[in-house]
C-alpha positions in Angstrom: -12.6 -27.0 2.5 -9.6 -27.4 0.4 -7.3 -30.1 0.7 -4.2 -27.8 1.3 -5.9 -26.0 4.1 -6.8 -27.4 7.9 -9.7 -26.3 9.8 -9.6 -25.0 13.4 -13.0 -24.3 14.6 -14.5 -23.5 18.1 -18.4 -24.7 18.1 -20.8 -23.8 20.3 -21.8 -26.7 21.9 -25.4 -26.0 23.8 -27.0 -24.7 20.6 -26.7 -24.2 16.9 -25.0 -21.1 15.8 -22.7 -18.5 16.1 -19.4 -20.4 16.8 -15.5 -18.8 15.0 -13.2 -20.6 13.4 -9.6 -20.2 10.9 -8.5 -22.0 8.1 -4.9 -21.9 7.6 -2.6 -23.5 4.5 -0.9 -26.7 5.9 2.3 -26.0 5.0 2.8 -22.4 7.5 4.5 -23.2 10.6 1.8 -23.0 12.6 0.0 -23.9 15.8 -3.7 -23.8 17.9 -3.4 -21.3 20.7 -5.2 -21.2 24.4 -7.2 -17.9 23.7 -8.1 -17.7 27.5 -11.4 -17.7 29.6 -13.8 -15.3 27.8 -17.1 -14.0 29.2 -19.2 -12.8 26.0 -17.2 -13.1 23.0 -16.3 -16.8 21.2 -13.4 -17.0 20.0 -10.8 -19.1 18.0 -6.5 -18.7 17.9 -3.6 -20.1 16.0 -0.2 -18.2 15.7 1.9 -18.6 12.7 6.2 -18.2 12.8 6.7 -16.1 10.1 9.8 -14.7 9.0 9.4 -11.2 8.7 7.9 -10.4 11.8 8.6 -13.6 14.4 5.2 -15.0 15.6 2.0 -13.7 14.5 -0.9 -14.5 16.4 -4.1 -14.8 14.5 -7.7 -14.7 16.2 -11.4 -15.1 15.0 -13.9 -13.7 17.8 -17.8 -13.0 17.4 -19.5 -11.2 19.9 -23.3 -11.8 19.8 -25.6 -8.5 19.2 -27.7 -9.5 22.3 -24.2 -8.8 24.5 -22.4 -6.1 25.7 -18.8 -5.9 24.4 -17.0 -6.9 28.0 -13.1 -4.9 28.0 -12.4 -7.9 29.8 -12.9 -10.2 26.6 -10.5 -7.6 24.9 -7.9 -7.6 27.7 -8.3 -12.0 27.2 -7.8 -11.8 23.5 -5.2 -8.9 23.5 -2.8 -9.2 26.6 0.2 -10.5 25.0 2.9 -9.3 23.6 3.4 -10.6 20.2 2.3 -9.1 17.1 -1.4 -10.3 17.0 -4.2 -9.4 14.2 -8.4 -10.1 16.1 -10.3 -10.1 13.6 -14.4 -10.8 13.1 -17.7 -9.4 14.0 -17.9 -7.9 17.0 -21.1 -5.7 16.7 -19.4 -2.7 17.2 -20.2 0.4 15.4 -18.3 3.3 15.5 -17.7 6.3 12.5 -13.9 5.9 12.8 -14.2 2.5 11.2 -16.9 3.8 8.7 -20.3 2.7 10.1 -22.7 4.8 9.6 -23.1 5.7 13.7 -22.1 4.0 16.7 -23.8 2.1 19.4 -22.6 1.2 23.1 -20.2 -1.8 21.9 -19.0 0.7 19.0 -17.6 3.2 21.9 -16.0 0.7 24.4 -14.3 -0.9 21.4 -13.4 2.9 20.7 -12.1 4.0 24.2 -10.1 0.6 24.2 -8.2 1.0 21.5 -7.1 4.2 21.8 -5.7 3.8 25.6 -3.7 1.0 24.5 -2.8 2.7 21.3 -3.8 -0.3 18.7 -5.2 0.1 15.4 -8.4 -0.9 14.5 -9.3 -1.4 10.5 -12.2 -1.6 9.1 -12.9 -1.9 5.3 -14.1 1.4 2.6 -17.6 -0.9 1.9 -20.3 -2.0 3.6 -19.9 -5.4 5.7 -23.8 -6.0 5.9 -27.0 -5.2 4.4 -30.1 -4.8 6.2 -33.3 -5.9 4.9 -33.9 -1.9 4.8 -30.7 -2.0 2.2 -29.0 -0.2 4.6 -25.3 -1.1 4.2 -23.1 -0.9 7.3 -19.7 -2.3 8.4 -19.6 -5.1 11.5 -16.1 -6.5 11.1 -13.2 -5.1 11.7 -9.9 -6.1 12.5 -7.5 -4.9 15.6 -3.8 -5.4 14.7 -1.2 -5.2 17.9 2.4 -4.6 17.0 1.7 -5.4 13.5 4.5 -3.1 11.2 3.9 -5.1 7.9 1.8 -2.6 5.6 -1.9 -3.8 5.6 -5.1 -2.9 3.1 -8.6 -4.4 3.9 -11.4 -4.8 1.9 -15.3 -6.3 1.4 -15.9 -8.2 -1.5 -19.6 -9.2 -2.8 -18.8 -12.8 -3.7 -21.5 -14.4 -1.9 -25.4 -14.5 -1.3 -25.4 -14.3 2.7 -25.7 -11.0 4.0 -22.7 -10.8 5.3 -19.6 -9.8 2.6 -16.5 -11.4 3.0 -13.5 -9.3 4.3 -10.2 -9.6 2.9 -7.0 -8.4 5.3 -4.2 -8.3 2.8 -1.0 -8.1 5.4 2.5 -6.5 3.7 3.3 -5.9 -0.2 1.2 -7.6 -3.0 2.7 -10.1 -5.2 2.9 -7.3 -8.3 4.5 -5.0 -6.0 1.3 -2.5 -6.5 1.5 -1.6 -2.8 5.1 -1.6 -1.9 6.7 1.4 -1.1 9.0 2.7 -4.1 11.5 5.2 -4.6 12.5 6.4 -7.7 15.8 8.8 -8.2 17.1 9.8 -11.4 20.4 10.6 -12.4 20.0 14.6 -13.7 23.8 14.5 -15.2 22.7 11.5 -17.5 19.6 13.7 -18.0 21.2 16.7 -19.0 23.5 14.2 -21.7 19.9 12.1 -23.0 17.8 15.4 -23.7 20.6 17.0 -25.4 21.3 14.0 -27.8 17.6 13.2 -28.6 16.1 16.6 -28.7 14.8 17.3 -31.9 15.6 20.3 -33.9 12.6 22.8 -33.4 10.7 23.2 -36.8 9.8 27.0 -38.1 7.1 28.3 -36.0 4.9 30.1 -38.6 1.7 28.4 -37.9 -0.4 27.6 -35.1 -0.5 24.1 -35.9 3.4 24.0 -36.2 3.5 25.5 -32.8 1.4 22.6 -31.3 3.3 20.1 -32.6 6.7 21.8 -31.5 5.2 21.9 -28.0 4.0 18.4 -27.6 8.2 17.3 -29.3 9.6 19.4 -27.0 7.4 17.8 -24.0 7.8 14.1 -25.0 11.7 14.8 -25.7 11.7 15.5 -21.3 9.2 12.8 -20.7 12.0 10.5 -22.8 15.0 11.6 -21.5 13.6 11.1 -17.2 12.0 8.0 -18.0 15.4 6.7 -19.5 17.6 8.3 -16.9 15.2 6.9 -13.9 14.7 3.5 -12.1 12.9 2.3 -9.3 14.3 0.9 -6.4 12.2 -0.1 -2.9 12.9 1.8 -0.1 14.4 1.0 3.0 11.6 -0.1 5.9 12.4 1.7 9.3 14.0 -0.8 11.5 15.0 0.3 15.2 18.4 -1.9 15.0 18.6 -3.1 18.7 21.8 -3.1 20.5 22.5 -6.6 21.4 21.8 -6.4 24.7 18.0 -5.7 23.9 18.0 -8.3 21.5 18.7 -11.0 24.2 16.1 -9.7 26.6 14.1 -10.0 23.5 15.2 -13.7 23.0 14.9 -14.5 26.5 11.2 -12.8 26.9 10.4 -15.1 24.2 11.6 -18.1 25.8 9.7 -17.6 28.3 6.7 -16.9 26.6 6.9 -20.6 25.0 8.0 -21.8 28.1 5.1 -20.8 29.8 2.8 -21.6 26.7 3.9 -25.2 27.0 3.8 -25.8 30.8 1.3 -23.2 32.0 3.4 -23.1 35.7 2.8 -19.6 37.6 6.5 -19.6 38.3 7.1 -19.5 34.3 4.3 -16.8 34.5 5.9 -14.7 36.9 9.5 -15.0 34.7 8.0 -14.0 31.4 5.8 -11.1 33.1 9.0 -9.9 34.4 11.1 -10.4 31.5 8.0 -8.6 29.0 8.3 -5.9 31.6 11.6 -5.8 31.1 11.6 -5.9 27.2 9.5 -3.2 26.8 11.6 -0.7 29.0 14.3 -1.6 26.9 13.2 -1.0 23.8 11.7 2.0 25.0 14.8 3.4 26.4 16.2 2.5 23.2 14.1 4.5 21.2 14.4 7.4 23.2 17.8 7.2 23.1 17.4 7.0 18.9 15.2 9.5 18.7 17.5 12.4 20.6 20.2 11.5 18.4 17.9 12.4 15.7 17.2 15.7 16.7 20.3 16.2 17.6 21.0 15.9 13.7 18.9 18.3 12.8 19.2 21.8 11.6 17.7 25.1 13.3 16.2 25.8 9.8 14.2 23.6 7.3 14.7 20.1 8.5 13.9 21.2 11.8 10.5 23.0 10.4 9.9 19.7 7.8 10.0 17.0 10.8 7.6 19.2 13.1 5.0 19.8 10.1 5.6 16.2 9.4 4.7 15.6 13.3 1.6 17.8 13.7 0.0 16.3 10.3 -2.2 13.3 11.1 -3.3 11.1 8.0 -7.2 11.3 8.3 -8.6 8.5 5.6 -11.1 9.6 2.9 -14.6 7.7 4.5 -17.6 7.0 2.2 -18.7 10.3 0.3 -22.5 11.1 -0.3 -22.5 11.5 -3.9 -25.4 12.8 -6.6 -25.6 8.8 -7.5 -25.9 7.9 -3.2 -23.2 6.7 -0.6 -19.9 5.3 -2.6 -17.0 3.8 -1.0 -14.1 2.6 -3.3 -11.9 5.5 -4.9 -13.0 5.4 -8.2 -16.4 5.9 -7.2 -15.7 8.8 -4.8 -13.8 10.6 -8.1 -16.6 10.1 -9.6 -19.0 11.7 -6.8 -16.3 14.4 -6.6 -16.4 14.8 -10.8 -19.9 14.9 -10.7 -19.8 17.5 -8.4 -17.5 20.1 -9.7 -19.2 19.6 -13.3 -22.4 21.5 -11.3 -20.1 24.4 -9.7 -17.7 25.1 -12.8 -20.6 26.4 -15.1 -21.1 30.0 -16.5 -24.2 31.6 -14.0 -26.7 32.5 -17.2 -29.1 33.8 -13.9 -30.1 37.4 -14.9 -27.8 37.8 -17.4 -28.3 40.1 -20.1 -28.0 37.3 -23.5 -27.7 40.0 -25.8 -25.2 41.7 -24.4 -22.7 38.5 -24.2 -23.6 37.7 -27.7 -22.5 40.9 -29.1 -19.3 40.4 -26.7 -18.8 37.2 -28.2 -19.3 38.2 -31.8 -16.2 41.4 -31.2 -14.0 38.8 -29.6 -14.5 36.6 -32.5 -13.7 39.5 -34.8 -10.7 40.6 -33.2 -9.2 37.2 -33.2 -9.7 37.1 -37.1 -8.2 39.9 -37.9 -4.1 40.3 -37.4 -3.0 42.5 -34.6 -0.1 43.9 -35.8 0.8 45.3 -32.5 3.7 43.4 -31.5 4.4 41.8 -27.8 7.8 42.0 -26.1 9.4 38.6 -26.7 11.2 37.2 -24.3 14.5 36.1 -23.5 16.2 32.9 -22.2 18.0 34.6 -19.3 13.5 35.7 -18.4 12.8 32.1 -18.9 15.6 30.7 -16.5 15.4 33.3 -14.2 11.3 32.4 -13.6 12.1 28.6 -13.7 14.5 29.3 -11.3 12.8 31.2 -8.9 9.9 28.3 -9.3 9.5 25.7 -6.1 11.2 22.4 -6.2 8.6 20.1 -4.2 5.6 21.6 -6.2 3.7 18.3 -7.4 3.7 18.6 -11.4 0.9 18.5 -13.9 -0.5 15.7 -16.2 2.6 15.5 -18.4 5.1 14.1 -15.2 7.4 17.3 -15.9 8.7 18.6 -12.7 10.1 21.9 -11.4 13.0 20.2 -10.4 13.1 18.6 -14.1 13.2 21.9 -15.2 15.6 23.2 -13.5 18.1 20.7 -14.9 17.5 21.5 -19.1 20.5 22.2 -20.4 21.4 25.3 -22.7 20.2 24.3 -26.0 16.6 22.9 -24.1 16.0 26.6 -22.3 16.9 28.0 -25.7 14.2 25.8 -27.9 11.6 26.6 -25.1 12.3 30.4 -25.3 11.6 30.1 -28.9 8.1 28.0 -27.9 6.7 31.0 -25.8 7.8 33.5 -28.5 6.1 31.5 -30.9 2.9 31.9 -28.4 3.1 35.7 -27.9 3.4 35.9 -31.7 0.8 33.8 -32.9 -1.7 34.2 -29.9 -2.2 30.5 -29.2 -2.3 28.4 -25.7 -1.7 25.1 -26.3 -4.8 23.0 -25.5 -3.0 20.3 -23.7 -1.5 22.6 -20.8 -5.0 23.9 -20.2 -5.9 20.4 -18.8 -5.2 19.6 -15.0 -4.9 16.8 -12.6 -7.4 17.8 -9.7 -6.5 16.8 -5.9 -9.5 17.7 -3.1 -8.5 18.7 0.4 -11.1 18.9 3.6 -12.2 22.2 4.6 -11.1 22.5 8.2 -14.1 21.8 10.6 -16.2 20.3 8.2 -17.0 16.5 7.1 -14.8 15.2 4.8 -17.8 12.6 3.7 -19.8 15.8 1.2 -17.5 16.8 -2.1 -18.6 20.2 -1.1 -16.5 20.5 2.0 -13.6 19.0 0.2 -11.5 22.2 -1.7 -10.4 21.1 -5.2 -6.6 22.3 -6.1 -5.3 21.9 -10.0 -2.2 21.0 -11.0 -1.1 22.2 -14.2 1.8 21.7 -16.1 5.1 23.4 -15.3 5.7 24.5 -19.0 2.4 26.2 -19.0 2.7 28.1 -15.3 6.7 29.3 -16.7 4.0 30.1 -20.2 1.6 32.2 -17.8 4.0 33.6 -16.2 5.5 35.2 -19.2 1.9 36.2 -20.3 0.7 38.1 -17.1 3.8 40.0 -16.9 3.1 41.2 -20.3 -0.6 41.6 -19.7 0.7 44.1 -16.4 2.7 46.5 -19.6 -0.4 46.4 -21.7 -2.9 47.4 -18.7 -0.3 49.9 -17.1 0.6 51.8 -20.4 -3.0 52.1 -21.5 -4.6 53.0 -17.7 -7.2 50.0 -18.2 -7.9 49.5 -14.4 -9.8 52.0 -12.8 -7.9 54.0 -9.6 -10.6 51.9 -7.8 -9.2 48.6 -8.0 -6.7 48.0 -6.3 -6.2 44.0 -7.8 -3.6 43.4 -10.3 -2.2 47.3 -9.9 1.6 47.6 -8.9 2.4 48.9 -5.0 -1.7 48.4 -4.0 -2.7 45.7 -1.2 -6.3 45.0 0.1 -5.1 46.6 3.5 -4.8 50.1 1.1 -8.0 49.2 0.1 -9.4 49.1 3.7 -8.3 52.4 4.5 -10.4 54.5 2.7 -14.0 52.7 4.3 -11.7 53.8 7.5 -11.3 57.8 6.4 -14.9 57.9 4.8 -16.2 56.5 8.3 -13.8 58.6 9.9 -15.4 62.1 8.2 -18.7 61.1 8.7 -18.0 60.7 12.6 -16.4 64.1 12.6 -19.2 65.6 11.0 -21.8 63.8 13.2 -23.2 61.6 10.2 -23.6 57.8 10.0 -21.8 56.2 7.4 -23.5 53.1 5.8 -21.1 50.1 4.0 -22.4 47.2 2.0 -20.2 44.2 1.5 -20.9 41.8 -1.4 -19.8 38.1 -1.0 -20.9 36.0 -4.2 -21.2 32.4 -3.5 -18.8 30.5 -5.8 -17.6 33.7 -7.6 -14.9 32.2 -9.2 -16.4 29.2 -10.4 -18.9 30.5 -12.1 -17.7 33.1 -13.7 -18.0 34.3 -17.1 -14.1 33.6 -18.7 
């Protein structure tokens, strides 16, 4: 025990044991607590006066595997109205808090919490390790009326069984987890880039063109990163009237009142002033919350707060990777890396080797040779009309560039990057740094989020690259149009076609074949990861 720190436990006195107890640093404000009568569950209190949030009541409880988890104990521990964070090993298993199943204690700890709406963290990693090896998580941690941001954790420090769990309560010291906001001032923007881009060099080579690019990229990276700062944003804070603010004062005087005395008349007082506390605030949150929609639109605002309402957070839990179970986020990119490197791979299955050789030999050919055949350049009134049209709150790629970003380049900027794509028609060369991508997973709906395969990977690629592609498709379209290279057949990538034109004609050919009294036979061909693996 350190020196700085004072020990509160709560022994068991009848055999050895089991038993809770809290270390706390002796310079906090802080006091021992009564925790109540409990049935089950042991259990030790102290609540701290902090300044952030008032009191915060702190409690270590154990509930022994040979017990049932008694509501009861819960309602004991819990029935106050102060911000209050119950931490320990209860023997509760459930799959919200990332065990591997759940067991009786696991669901009454479940239906609990959620009918008095209180959170109940648990951390990414295993808690305990069976002799088996089986790895599974025992302690959690319930928070009441705790709004300070919170991130738990299980560290392997020690030889018992049991890991440590470390509750880290509001922002870290190196401000990793506070919540920033960073603006930047796009008239400042539009003044940097123009002074500190760099003339663009001849673009005869393909080597001159990659360096141009990669100037003309850092030159934006530069300029936002000079014309941006970071600033912490605003918590949410209700702002009482006054009048709730001294029911809120007087609740609490009762509350200690109470606490000190323990008389039923000071029990009855604070019941009724909590009672009346909570209606308050309640009333006064209604009251803030019409006044908010009152304020907003018909339109988008309107659409952003529902979406923004119907959207529940659902954490990433442990994924089954090829190397086994993983829990931190490192190891699940790896689990999901590993993965993808098995599905993006050309299907060599029955394929004809020769064939792609010879393929591959022609396309080399081609590419040696000049084509003299000329592609329509383009123009910088092309290239700000696309980067227009392009959406605003579209994450960017790897390079940080964003749509918005883009939409703010000045003249001489749009003008250099008109020359860039030029310089790629021209010289037939896609810059090897826009063909990498950041890649972001998403669950399937209705499937478990803990098996990379039901997540669905999405790439984000550089803005200057999709503007790029953009340009290129749209000359690819002339090409296949003026030379007839699709078949009537296909109705993909042809102008005026839709898959519903498509389904028309199954329609007439099933149609004939009724009027003429024959059966009409369709086959439908689904490839399994098509796309993926497919030959490019």
């Amino acid at each position: 025990m350190c020196l700085t720190s004072l020990l509160y436990p709560n022994d068991r006195q009848d055999r050895r044991g089991g038993g809770t107890a809290i270390y706390v640093k002796s310079h906090l404000d802080h006091h021992v607590a009564f925790t109540g009568d409990l049935v089950n569950m042991e259990a030790t209190t102290v609540e701290i006066n902090t300044v952030s949030i008032g009191t915060l009541r702190l409690v270590s409880m154990y509930n022994p595997p040979n017990r049932r988890l008694l509501e009861s104990d819960l309602d004991t521990i819990l029935s106050n109205n102060i911000a209050t964070i119950a931490a320990g090993d209860l023997n509760a298993k459930h799959q919200s808090r990332n065990s591997r199943r759940a067991n009786p204690s696991g669901n009454i700890l479940r239906a609990f919490t959620d009918d008095r709406d209180l959170v109940v963290a648990g951390p990414p990693e295993p808690t305990h390790h069976s002799v088996q090896g089986l790895g599974d998580v025992l302690d959690i941690a319930i928070l009441k009326e705790v709004t300070l941001p919170y991130r738990i954790t299980s560290v392997s420090d020690l030889t018992s069984d049991l890991n440590p769990v470390l509750l880290f309560l509001g922002a870290d010291p190196d401000g990793e987890y506070e919540t920033q906001m960073k603006t930047t001032c796009w008239a400042a923007f539009k003044d940097h880039i123009n002074e500190t881009l760099p003339p663009l060099p001849p673009l005869r080579t393909r080597d001159q063109l990659k360096f141009a690019i990669e100037a003309f990229e850092e030159a934006i990276i530069r300029s936002i990163e000079s014309c941006s700062h970071e600033q912490r944003k605003p918590l949410y804070h209700t702002n009482p009237p006054e009048k709730v603010r001294e029911i809120i004062r007087n609740r609490n005087r009762a509350r200690r009142r109470h606490q000190r005395t323990w008389d039923s008349d000071h029990l009855r007082d604070y019941r009724r002033l909590a009672a009346e506390a909570k209606q308050a605030m309640l009333d006064h949150q209604n009251a803030q919350w019409n006044a908010k929609l009152d304020l907003l639109e018909e339109d988008h605002s309107l659409w952003r707060m529902t979406k923004i309402l119907r959207n529940k957070y659902m954490p990433m839990p442990p994924i089954h990777g090829e190397r086994g179970l993983v829990y931190t986020d490192a190891e699940k990119a790896d689990a999901f890396a590993d993965y993808l490197k098995t599905q993006f791979r050309i299907n060599y299955e029955d394929a004809d080797l020769d064939n792609m050789e010879r393929i591959e030999n022609e396309v080399s050919r081609r590419l040696e040779h000049e084509d003299n055949r000329g592609i329509r350049p383009t123009t910088t009134t092309e290239i700000q009309h696309r980067i227009n049209r392009s959406k605003t709150r579209k994450a960017p790629g790897r390079d940080g560039i964003s749509n918005r970003a883009l939409k703010q380049l000045p003249v001489r900027a749009i003008g250099q990057y008109t020359s860039i794509v030029n310089a790629i028609l021209r010289l037939r060369y896609f810059a090897t740094r826009w063909k990498s991508a950041d890649v972001i997973v998403f669950q399937k709906p209705g499937k478990a989020a803990a098996f990379p395969q039901h997540c669905r990977p999405i790439s984000l690629l550089s803005s200057l690259s999709k503007i790029a592609e953009g340009i290129i498709l749209s000359r690819l379209k002339e090409l296949v149009g003026e030379n007839h290279l699709i078949p009537d057949e296909q109705f993909g990538f042809q102008p005026r076609t839709s898959s519903v034109h498509q389904v028309l004609r199954p329609v007439e050919f099933a149609s004939e074949g009724f009027n003429l009294k024959m059966s009409t036979g369709v086959a439908f061909f689904d490839v399994s990861k098509a796309f993926d693996k497919v030959w490019h």
